[in-house]
C-alpha positions as CSV (number, residue, x, y, z in Angstrom):
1,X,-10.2,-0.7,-23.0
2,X,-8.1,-2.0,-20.1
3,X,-8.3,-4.9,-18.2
4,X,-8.1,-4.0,-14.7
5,X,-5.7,-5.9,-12.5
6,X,-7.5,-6.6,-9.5
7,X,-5.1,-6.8,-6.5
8,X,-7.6,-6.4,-3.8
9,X,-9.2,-9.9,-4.9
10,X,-5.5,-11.4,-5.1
11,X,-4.8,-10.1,-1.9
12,X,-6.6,-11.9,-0.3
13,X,-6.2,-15.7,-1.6
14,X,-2.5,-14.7,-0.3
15,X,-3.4,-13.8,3.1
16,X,-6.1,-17.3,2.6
17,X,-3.1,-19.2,2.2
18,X,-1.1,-17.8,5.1
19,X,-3.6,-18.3,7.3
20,X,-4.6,-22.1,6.2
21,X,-0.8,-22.9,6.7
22,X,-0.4,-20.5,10.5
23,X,-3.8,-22.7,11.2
24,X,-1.6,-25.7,10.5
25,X,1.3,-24.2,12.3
26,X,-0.8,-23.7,15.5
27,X,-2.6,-27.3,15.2
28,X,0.9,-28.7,15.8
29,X,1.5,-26.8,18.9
30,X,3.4,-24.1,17.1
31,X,3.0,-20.4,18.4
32,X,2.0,-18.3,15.6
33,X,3.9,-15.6,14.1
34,X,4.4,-12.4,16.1
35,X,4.9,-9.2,14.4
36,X,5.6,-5.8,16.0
37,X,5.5,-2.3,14.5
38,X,7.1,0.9,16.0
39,X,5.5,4.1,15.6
40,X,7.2,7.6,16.3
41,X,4.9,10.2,16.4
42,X,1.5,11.1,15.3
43,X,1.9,11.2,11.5
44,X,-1.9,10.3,10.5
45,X,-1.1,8.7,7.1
46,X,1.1,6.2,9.6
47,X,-1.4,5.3,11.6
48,X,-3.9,4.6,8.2
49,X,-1.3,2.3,7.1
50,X,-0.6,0.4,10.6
51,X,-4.3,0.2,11.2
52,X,-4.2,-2.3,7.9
53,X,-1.7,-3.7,8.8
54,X,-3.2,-4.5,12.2
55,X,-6.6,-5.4,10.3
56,X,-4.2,-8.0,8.1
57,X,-2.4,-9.4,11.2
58,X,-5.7,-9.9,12.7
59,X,-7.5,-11.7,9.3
60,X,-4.5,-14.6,8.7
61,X,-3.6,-15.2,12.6
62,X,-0.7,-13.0,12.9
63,X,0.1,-11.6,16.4
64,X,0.4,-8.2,16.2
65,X,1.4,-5.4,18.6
66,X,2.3,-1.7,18.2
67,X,4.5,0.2,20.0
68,X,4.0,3.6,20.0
69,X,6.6,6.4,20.8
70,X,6.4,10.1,21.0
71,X,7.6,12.5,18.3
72,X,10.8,13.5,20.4
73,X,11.4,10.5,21.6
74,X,15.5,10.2,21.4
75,X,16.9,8.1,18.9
76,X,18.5,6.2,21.4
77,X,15.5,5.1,23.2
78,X,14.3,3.8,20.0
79,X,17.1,2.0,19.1
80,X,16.6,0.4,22.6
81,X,13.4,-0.8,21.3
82,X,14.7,-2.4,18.9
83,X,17.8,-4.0,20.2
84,X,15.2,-5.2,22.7
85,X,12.5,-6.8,20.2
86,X,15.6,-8.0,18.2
87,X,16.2,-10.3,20.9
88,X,13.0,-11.6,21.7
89,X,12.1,-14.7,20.5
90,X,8.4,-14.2,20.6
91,X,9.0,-11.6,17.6
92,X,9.2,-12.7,14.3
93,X,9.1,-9.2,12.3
94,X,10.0,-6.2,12.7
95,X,8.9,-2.7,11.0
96,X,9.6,1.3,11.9
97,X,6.6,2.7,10.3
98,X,7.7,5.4,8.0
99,X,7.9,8.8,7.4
100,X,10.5,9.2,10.6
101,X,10.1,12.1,12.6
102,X,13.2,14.6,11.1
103,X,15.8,14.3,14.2
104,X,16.0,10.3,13.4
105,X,18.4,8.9,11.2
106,X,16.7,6.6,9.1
107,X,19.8,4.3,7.7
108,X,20.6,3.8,10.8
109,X,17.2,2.9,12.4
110,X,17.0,0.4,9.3
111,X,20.2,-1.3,9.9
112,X,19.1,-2.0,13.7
113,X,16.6,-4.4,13.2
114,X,18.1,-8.0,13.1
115,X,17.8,-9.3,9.5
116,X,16.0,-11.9,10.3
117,X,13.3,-9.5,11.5
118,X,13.6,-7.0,8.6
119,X,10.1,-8.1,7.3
120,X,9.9,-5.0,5.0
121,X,13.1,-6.1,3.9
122,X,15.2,-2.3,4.3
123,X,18.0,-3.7,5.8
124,X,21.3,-3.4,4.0
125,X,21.9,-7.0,4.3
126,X,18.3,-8.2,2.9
127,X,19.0,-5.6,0.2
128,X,22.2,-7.4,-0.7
129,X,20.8,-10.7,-0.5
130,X,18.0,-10.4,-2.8
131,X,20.3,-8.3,-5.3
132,X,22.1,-11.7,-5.8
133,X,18.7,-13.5,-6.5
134,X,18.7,-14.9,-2.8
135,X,17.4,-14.6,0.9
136,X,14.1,-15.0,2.9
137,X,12.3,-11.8,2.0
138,X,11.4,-9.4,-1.0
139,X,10.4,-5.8,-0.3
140,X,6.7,-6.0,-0.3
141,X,5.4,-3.5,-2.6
142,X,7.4,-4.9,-5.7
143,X,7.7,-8.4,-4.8
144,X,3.4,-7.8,-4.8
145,X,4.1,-6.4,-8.5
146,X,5.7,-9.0,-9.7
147,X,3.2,-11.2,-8.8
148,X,0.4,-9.6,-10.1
149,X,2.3,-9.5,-13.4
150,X,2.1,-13.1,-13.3
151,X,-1.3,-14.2,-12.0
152,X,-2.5,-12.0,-14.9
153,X,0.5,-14.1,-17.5
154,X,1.7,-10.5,-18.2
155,X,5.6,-11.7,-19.5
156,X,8.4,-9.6,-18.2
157,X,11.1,-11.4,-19.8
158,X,12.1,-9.2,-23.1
159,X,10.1,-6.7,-22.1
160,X,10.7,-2.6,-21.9
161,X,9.9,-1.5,-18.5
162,X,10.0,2.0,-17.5
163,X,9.6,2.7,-13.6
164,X,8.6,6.4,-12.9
165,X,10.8,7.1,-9.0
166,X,13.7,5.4,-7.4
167,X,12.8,5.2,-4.2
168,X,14.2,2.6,-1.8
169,X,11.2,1.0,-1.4
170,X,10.1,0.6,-4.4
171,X,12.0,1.9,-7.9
172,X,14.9,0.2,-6.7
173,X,14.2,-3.1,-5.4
174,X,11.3,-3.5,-8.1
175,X,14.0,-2.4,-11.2
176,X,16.1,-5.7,-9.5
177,X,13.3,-8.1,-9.7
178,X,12.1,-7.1,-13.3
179,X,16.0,-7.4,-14.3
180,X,16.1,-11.1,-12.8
181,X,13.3,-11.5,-14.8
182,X,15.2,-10.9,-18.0
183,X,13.3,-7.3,-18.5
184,X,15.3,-4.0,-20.0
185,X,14.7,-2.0,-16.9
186,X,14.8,2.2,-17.3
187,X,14.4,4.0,-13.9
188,X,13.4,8.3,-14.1
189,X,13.4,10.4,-11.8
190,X,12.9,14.0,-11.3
191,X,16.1,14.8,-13.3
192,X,15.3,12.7,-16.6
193,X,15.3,15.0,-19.6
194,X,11.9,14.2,-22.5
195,X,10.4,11.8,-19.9
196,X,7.1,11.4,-21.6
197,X,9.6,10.1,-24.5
198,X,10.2,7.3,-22.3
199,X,7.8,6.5,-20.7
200,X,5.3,5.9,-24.0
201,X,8.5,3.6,-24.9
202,X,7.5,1.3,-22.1
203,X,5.6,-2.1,-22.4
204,X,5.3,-1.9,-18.8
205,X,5.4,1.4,-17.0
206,X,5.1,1.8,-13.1
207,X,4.3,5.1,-11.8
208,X,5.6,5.4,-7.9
209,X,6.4,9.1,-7.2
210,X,3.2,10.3,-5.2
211,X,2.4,13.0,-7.7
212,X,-1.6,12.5,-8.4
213,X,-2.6,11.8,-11.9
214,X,0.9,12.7,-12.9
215,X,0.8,10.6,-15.7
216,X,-1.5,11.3,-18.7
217,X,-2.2,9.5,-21.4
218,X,-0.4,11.3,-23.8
219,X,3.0,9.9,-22.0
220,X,1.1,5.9,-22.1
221,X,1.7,3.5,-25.3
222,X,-0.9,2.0,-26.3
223,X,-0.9,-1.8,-25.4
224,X,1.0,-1.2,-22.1
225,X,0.6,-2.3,-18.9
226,X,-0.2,0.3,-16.4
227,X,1.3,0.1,-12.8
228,X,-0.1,2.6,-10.5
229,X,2.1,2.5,-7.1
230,X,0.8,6.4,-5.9
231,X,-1.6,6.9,-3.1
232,X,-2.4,10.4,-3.1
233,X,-5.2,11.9,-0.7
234,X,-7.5,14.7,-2.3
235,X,-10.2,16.6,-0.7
236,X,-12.9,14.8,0.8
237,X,-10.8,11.7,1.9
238,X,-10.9,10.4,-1.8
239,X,-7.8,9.0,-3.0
240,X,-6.2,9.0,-6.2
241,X,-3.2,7.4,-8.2
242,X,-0.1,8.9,-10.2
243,X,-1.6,8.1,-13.1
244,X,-4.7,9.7,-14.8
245,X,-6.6,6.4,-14.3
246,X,-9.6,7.5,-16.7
247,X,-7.7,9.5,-18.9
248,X,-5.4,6.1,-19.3
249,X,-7.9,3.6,-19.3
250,X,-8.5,3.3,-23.1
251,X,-5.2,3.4,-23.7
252,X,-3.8,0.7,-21.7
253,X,-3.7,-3.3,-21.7
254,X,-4.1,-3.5,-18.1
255,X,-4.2,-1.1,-15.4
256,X,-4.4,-1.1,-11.9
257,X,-6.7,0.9,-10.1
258,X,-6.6,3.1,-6.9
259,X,-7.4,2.1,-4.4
260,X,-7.6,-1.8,-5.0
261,X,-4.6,-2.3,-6.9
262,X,-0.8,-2.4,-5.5
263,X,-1.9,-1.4,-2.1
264,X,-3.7,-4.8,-1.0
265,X,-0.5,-6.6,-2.3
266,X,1.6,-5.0,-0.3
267,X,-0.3,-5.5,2.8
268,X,-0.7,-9.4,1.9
269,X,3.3,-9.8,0.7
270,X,3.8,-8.7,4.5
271,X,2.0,-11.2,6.1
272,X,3.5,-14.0,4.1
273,X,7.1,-12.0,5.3
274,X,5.4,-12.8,8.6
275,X,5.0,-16.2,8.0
276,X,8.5,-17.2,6.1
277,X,10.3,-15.3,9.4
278,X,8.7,-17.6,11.4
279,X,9.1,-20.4,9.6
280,X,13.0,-19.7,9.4
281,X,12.9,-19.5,13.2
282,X,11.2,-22.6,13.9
283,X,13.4,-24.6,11.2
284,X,16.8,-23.0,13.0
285,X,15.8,-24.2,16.5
């Protein structure tokens, strides 16, 4: 029987801590941080997301303001927006929510927002800085992996960690950080041949893909740790994960449950990306 990682409780001693240290922040006279998100359209997964986000900003001290654009809107009057909140210095982060509508190009919409800014840490400079083991932020959803691995001591170091996607967001960045961590990192992806092969090979396996209860315990060795990254909406606005939680459950060390597990810790990593932007702005002043 698992034990199940609770990321909803360590949530929110992160987002504790970031708002004891913006309470200090503004008991010196300090503004506190400001974040801003930019929304293009009406995509209604979007605006789940930003309202937690909102709820987040509101709970630690965070400013927060969304600006919200049409679906057509030109890419060009977005990238105003931008340009513009890139150079105001009552903004401390920075996001585009995503899915983009289809006539924006996202890698350029990414590499607009100053660095400094990038709070969800897309921008190919952050990318490249925390490649190298350095810079301000980690992207959110695997740098709140990571440390769920360690509040619950789970080692990476030695270890066989199998992550299901390669996604920019997360497969990627997360296979970096489990590599600085000394862990044999295997990414698949929708073109890996005898993947259940794999994937029961895995001491750690992280399922990211958005397929709902994709994996099954059949493809889990027993003993492993179970990362479930998937949000996937089913009928009756119950949600589920890309693994077969239930099905896993015996199986499994630890597992992490949706909702409750990844998705609170990536919420709470960007508030702290909140905090360390302003924190970086106030010590280069």
């Amino acid at each position: 029987m698992a034990i199940i990682i609770d990321g909803k409780t360590h949530a929110a001693k992160i987002k504790q801590n970031v708002k004891e240290r913006i309470a200090a922040m503004s008991a010196e006279g300090k503004r506190p941080p400001a974040f801003a998100v930019v929304l293009a359209g009406e995509n209604p997964a979007s605006l789940v997301y930003i309202k937690g986000k909102e709820k987040a900003c509101a709970e630690t001290g965070i400013h927060f303001t969304c600006h919200r654009l049409e679906e057509h809107t030109p890419q060009k009057d977005l990238l105003a927006l931008i340009n513009n909140l890139n150079a105001d210095e009552n903004v401390d982060g920075i996001l585009v929510q995503q899915p983009f509508p289809k006539h924006i190009e996202k890698q350029t919409v990414l590499s607009a927002i100053a660095p400094n800014k990038d709070v969800d840490c897309l921008h190919p400079a952050n990318i490249g800085l925390y490649m190298a083991g350095r810079g301000t932020f980690l992207p959110c959803t695997p740098a709140g992996i990571m440390r769920l691995l360690n509040e619950y001591n789970i080692p990476v170091e030695g270890k066989r960690c199998v992550i299901i996607g390669r996604s920019d967001v997360v497969g990627k960045p997360l296979s970096m950080l489990m590599l600085a961590q000394n862990a044999t990192v295997t990414i698949c992806h929708s073109y890996t041949r005898n993947l259940p092969e794999i994937t029961r090979s895995a001491d750690i396996l992280v399922a990211a893909i958005g397929k709902p209860r994709f994996v099954t315990a059949d493809m889990v060795k027993r003993g492993c740790v179970a990362i479930d990254v998937g949000v996937n909406r089913l009928e009756g606005r119950k949600v589920c994960g890309d693994f077969d939680y239930a099905a896993c459950f015996d199986k499994a060390a630890y597992i992490t449950p949706v909702p409750g597990g990844v998705g609170p810790m990536t919420i709470a990593m960007l508030t702290e990306n909140c905090l360390k932007a302003r924190e970086a702005a106030r010590s280069s002043n």
